[in-house]
N, C-alpha and C positions, 0 to 999 in steps of 0.2 A: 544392703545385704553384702556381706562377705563374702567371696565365693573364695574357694582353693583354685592354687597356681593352675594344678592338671585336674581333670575329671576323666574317668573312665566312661565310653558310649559303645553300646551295640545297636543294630535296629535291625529288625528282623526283615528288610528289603536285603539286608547283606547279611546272611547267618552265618557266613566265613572268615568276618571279617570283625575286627576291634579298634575301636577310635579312641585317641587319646585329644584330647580339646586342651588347649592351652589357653587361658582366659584373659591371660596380660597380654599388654603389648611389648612383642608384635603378636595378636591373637592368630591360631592356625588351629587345623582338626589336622592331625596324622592318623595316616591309615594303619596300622602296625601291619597287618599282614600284608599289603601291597610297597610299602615305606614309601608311601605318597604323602605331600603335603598340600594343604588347598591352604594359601594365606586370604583371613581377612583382611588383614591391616597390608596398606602399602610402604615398603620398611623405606625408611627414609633418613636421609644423611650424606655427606660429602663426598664421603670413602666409599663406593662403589665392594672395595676389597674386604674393610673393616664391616661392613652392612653385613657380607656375606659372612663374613666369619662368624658375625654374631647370631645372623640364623642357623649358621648350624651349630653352634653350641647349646641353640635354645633345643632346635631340635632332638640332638644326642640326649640333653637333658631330659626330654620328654621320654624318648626310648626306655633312659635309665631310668625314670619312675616309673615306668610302667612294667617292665621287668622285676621293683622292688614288691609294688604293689601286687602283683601276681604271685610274688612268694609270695607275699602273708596270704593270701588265698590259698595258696598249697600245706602252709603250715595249719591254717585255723582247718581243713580238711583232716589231713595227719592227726590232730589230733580230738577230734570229731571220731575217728574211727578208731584210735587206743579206747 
């Protein structure tokens, strides 16, 4: 099975709260409303520096679809109610 890079999660233990799951590696769930990370994968490589830079890029990344993915939510509403 294919899955997409991000997937969108709620669970109703946290009704405050929106997860964004990243599926590649390095696999993580962010928190969006806390901007918590829980990594699955242990990120691995030489560069201690280059490692981190590259999780937060993944991260930001996640932020940024999840911010796109929530427009289209707000658009397919908008125009649901024209």
């Amino acid at each position: 099975m294919k899955l997409p890079k991000f997937l969108l999660a709620d669970n109703s233990d946290f009704p405050e709260d929106l997860f964004v799951v990243h599926t590649e590696y390095p696999r993580f769930v962010l928190n969006v409303e806390e901007e918590e990370v829980e990594w699955f994968d242990d990120l691995e490589g030489d560069d201690e520096e280059t490692m981190a830079d590259e999780a937060t890029k993944v991260v930001e990344a996640a932020f940024k679809w999840c911010d796109e993915e929530l427009a289209k939510y707000d658009e397919e509403d908008e125009e649901e109610e024209a």
